[in-house]
N, CA, C and O atoms as a printed pandas DataFrame, in Angstrom:
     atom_number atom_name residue_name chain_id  residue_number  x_coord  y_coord  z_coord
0              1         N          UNK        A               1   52.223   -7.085  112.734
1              2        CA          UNK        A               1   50.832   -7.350  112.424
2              3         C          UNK        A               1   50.657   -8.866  112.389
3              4         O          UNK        A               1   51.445   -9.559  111.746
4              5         N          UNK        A               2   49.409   -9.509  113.221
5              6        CA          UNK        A               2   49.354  -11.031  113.247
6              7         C          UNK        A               2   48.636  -11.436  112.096
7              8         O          UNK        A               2   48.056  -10.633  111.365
8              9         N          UNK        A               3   48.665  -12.992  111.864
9             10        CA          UNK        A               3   47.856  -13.521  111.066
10            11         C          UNK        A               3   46.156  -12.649  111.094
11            12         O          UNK        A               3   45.668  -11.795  110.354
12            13         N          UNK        A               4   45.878  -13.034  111.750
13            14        CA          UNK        A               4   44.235  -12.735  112.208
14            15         C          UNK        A               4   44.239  -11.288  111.628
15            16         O          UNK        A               4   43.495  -11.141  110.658
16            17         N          UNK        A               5   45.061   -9.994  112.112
17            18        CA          UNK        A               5   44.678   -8.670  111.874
18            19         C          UNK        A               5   44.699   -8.482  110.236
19            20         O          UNK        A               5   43.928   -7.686  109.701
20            21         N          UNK        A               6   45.561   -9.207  109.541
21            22        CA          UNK        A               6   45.903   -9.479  107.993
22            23         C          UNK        A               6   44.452  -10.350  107.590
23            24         O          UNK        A               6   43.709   -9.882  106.727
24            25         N          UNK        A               7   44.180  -11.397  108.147
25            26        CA          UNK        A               7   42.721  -11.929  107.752
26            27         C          UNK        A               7   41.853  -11.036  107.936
27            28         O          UNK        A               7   41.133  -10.792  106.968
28            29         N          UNK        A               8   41.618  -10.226  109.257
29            30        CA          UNK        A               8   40.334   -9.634  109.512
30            31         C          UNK        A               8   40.526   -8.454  108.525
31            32         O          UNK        A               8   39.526   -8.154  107.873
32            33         N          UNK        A               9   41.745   -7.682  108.298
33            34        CA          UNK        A               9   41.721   -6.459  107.112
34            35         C          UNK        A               9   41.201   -7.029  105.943
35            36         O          UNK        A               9   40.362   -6.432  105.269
36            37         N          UNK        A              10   41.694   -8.295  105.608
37            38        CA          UNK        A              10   41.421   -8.818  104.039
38            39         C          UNK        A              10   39.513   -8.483  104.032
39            40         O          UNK        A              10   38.777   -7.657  103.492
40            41         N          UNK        A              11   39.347   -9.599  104.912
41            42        CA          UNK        A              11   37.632   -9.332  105.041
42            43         C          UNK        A              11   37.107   -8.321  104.595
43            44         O          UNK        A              11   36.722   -8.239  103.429
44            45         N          UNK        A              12   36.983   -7.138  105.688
45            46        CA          UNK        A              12   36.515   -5.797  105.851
46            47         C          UNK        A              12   36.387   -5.096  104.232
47            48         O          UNK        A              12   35.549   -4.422  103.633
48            49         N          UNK        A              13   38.141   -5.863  103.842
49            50        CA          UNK        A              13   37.801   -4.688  102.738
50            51         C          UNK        A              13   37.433   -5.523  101.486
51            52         O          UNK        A              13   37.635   -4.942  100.420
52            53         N          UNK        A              14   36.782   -7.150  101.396
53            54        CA          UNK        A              14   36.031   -8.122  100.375
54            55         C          UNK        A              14   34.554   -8.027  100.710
55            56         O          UNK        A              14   33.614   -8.216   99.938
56            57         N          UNK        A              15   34.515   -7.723  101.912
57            58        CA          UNK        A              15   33.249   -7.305  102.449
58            59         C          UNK        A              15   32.982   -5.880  101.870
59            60         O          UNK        A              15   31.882   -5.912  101.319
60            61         N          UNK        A              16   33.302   -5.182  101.815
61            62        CA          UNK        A              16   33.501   -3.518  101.374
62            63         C          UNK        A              16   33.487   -3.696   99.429
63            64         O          UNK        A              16   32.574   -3.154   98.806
64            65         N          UNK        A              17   34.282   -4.273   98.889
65            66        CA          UNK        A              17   33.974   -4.377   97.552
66            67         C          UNK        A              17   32.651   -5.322   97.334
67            68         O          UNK        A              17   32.113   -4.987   96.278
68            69         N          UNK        A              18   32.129   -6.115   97.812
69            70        CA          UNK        A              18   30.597   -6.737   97.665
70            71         C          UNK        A              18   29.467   -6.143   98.194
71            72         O          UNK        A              18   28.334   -6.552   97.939
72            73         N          UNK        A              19   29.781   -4.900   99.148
73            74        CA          UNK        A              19   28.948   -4.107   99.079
74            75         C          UNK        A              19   28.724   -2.882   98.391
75            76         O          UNK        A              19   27.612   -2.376   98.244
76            77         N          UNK        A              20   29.995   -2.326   97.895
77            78        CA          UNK        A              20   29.491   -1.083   97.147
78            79         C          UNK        A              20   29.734   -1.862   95.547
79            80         O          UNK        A              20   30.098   -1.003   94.745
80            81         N          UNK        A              21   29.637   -3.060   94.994
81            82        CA          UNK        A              21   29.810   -3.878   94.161
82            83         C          UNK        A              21   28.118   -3.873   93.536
83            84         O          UNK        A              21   27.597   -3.639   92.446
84            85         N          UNK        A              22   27.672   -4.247   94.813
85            86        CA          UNK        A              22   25.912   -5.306   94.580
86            87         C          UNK        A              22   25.155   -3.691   93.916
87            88         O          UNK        A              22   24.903   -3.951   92.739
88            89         N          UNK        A              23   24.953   -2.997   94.051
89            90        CA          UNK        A              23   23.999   -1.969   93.528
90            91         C          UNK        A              23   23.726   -1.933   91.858
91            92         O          UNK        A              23   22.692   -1.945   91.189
92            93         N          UNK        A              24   25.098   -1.887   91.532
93            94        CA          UNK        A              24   25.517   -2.139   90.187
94            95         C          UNK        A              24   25.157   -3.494   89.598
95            96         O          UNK        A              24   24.522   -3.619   88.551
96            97         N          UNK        A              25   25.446   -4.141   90.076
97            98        CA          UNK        A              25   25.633   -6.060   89.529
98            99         C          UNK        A              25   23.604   -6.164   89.536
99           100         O          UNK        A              25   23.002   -6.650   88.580
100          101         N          UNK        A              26   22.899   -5.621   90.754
101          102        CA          UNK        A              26   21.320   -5.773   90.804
102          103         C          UNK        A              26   21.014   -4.896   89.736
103          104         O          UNK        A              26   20.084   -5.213   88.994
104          105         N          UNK        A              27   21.563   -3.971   89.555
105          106        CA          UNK        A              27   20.971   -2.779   88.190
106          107         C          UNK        A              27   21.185   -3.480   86.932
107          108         O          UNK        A              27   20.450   -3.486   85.945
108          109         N          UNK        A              28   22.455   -4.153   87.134
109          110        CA          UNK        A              28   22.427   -4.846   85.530
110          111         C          UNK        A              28   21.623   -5.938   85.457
111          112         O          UNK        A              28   20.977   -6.093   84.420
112          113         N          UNK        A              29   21.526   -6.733   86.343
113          114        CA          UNK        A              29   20.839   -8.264   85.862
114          115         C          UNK        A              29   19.325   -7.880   86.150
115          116         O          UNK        A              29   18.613   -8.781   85.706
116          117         N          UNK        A              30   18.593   -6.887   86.722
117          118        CA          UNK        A              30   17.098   -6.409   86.599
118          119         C          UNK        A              30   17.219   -5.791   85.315
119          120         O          UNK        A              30   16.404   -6.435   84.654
120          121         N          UNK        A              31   17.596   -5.165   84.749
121          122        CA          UNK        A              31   17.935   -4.711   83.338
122          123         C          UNK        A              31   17.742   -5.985   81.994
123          124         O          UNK        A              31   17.065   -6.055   80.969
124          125         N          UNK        A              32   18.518   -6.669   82.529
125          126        CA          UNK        A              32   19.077   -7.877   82.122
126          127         C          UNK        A              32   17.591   -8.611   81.729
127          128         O          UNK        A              32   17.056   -8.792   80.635
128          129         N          UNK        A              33   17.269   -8.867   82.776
129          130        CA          UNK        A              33   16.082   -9.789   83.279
130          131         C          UNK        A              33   14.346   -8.832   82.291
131          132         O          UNK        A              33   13.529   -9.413   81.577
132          133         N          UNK        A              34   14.354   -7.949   82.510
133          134        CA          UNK        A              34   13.565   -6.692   81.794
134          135         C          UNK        A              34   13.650   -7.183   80.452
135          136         O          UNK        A              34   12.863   -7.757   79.699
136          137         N          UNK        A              35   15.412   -6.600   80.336
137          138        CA          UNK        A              35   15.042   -6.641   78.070
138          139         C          UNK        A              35   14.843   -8.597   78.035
139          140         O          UNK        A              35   13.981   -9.122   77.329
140          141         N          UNK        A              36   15.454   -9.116   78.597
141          142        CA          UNK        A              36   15.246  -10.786   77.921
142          143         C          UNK        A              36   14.118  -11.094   78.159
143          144         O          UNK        A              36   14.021  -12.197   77.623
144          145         N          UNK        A              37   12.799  -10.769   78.790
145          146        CA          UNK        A              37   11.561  -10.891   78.963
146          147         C          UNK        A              37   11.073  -10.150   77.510
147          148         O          UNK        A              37   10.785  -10.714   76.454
148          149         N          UNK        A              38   11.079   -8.526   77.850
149          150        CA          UNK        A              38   10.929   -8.161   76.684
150          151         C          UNK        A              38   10.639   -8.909   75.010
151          152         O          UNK        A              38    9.586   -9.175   74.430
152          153         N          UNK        A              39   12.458   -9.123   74.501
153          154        CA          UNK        A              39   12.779  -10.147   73.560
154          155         C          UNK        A              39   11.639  -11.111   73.349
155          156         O          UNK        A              39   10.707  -11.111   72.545
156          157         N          UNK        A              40   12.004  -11.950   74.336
157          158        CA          UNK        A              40   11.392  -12.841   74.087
158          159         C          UNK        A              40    9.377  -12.921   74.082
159          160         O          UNK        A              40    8.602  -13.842   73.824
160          161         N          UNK        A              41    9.169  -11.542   74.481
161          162        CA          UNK        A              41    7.683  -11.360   74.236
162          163         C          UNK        A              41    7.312  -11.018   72.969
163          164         O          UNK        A              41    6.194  -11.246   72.506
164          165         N          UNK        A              42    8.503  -10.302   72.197
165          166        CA          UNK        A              42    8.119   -9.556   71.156
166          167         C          UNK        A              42    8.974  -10.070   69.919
167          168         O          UNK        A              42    9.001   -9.585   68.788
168          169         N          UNK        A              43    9.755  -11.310   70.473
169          170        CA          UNK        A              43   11.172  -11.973   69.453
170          171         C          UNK        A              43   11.325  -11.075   68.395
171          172         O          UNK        A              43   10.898  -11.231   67.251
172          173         N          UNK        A              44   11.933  -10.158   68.819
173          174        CA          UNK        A              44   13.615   -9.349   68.859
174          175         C          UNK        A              44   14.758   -9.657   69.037
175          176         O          UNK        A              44   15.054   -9.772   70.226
176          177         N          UNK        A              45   15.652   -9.869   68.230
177          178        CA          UNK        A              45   16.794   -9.810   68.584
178          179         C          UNK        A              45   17.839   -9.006   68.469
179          180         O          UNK        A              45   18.410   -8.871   67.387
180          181         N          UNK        A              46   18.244   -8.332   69.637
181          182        CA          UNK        A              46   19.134   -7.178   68.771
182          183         C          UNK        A              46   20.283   -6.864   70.246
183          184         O          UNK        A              46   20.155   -6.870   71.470
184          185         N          UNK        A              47   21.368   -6.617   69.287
185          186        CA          UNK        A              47   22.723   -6.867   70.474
186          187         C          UNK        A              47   22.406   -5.499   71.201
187          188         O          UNK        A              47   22.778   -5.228   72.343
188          189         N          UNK        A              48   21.811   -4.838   70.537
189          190        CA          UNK        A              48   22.110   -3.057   71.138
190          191         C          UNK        A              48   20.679   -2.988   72.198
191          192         O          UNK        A              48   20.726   -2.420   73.289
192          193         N          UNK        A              49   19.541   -3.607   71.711
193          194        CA          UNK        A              49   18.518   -4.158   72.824
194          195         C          UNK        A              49   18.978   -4.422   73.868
195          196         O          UNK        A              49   18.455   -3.594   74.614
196          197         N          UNK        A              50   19.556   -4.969   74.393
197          198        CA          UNK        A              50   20.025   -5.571   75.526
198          199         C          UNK        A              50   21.186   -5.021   75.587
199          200         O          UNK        A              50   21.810   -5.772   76.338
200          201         N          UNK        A              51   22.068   -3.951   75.186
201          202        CA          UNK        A              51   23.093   -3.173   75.870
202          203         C          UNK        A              51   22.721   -2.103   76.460
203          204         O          UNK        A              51   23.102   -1.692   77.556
204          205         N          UNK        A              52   21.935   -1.611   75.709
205          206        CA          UNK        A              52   21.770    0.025   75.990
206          207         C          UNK        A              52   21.127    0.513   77.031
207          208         O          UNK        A              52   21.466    1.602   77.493
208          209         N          UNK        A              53   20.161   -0.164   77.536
209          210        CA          UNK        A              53   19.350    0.006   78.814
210          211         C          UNK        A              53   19.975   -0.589   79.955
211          212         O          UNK        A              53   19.726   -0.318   81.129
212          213         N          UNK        A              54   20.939   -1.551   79.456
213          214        CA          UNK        A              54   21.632   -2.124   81.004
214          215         C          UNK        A              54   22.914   -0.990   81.060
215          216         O          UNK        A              54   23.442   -0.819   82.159
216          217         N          UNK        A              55   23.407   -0.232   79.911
217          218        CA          UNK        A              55   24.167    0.554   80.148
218          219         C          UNK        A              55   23.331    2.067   80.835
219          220         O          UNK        A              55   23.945    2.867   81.541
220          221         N          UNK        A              56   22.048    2.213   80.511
221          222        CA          UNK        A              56   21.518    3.413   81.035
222          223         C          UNK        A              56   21.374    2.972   82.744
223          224         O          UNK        A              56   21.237    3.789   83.655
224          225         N          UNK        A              57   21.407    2.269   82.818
225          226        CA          UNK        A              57   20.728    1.157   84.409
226          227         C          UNK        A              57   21.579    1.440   85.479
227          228         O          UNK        A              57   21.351    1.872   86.609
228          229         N          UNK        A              58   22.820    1.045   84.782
229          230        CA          UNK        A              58   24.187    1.127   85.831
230          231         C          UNK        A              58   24.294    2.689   85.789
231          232         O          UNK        A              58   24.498    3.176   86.901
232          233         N          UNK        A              59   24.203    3.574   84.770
233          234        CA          UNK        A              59   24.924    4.872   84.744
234          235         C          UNK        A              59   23.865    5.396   85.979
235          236         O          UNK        A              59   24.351    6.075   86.883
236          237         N          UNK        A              60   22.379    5.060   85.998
237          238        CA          UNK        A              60   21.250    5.826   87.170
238          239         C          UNK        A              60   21.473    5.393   88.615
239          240         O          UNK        A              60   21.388    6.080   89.633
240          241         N          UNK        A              61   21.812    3.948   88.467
241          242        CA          UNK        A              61   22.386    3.676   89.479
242          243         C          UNK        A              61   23.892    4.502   90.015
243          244         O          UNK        A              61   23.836    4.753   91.219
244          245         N          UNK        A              62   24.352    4.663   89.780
245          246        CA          UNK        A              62   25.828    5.220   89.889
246          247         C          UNK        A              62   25.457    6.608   90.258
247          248         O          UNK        A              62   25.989    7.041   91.281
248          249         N          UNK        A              63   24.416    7.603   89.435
249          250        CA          UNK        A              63   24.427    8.652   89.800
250          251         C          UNK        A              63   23.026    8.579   91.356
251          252         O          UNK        A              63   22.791    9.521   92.113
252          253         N          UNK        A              64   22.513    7.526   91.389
253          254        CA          UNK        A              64   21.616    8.176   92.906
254          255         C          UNK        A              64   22.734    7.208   93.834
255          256         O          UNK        A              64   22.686    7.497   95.030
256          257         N          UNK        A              65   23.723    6.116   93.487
257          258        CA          UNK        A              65   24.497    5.769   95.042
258          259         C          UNK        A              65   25.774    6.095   94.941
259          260         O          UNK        A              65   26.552    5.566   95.735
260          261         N          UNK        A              66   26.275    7.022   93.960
261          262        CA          UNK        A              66   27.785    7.487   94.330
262          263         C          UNK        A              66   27.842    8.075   95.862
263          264         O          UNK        A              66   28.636    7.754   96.746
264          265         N          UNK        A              67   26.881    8.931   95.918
265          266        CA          UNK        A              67   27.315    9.710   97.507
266          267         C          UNK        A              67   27.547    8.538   98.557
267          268         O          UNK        A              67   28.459    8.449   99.380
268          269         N          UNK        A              68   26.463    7.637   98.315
269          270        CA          UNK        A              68   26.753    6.669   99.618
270          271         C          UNK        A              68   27.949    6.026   99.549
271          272         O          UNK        A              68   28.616    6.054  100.584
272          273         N          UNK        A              69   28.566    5.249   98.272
273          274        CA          UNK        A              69   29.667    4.443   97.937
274          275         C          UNK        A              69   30.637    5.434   98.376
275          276         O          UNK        A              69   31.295    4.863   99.245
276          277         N          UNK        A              70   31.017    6.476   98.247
277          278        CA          UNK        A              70   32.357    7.858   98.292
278          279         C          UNK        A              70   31.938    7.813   99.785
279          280         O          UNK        A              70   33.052    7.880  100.306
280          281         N          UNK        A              71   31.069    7.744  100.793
281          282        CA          UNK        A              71   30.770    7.923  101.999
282          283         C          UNK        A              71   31.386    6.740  102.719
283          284         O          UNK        A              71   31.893    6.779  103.840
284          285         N          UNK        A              72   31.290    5.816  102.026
285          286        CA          UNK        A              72   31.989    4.442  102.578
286          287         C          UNK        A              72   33.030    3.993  102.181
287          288         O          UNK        A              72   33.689    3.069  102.658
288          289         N          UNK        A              73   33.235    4.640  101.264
289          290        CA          UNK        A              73   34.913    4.261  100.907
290          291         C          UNK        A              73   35.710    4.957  101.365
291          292         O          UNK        A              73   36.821    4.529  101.678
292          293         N          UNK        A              74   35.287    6.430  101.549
293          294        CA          UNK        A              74   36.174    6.839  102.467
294          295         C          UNK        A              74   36.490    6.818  103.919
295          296         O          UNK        A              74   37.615    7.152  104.292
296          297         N          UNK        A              75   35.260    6.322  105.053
297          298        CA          UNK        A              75   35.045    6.052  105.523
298          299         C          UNK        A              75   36.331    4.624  105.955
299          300         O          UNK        A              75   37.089    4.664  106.924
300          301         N          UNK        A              76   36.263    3.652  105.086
301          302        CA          UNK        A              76   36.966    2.920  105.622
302          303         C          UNK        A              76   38.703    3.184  105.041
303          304         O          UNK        A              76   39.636    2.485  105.438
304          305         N          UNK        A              77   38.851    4.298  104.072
305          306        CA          UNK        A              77   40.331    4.674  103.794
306          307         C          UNK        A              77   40.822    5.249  105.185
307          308         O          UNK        A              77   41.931    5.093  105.695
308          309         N          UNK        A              78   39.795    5.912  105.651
309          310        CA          UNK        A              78   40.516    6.226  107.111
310          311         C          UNK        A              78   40.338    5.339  107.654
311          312         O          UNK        A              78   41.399    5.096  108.229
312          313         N          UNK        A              79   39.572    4.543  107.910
313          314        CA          UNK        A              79   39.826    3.326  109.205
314          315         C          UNK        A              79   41.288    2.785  108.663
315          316         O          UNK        A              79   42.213    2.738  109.474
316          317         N          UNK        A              80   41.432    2.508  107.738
317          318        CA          UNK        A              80   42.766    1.857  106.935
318          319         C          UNK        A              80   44.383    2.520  107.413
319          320         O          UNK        A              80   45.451    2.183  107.924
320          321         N          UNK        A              81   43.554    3.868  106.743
321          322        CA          UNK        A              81   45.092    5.146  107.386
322          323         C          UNK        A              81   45.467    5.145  108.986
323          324         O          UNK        A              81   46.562    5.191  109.547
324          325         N          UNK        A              82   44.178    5.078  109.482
325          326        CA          UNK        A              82   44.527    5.123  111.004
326          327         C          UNK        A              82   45.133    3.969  112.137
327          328         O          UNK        A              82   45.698    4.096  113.223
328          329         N          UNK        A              83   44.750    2.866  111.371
329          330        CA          UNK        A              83   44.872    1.346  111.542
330          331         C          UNK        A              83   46.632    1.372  111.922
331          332         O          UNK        A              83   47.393    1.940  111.139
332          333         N          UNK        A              84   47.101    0.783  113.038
333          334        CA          UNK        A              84   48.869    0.616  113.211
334          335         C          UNK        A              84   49.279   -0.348  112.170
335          336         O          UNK        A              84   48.741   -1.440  111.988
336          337         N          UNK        A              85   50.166    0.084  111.572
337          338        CA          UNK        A              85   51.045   -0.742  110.587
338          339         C          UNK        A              85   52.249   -1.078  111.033
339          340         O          UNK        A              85   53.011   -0.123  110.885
340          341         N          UNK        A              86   52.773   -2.005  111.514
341          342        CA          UNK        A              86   54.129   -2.605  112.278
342          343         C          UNK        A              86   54.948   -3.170  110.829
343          344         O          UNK        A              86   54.376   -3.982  110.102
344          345         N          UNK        A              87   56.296   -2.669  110.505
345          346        CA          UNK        A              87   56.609   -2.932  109.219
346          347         C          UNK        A              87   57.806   -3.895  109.983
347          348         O          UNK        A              87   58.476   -3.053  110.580
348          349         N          UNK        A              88   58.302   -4.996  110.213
349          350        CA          UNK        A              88   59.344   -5.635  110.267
350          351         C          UNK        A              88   60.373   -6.118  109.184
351          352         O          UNK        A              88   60.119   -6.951  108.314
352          353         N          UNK        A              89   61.720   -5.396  109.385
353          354        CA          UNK        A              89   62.767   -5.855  108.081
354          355         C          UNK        A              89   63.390   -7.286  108.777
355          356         O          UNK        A              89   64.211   -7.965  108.160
């Protein structure tokens, strides 16, 4: 296996964790962005304010894009499995 095929795998699959990554990371910081508006409209402060809805956020997220994320992850476990692996001792 050359340099390049070891770079271009690394990619594919940093590219692959920043995409099934971002759904989650946008659910929390719109969450995020929501209660600290909130707060600060109504100065509140409360640690569980700002957990609990970014924890409900990610869990809704998770349940409408699991199918797609499991569609693409597996998706590229086989490109991975199928991919030639040249092992040199």
């Amino acid at each position: 296996m050359s340099t390049g095929e070891i770079v271009g795998a690394a990619r594919e699959m940093m590219t692959l964790v920043l995409l099934l990554s971002t759904p989650f990371l946008f659910a929390a910081v719109a969450a995020s962005l929501a209660i600290g508006i909130f707060q600060a409209a109504t100065r509140m402060n409360d640690l569980t304010l700002s957990f609990v809805p970014r924890f409900f956020a990610v869990l809704l997220v998770l349940f409408l894009v699991a199918s797609w994320a499991g569609a693409r992850l597996t998706a590229y476990i086989e490109r991975a499995a199928m991919s030639p692996i040249v092992l040199h001792e």
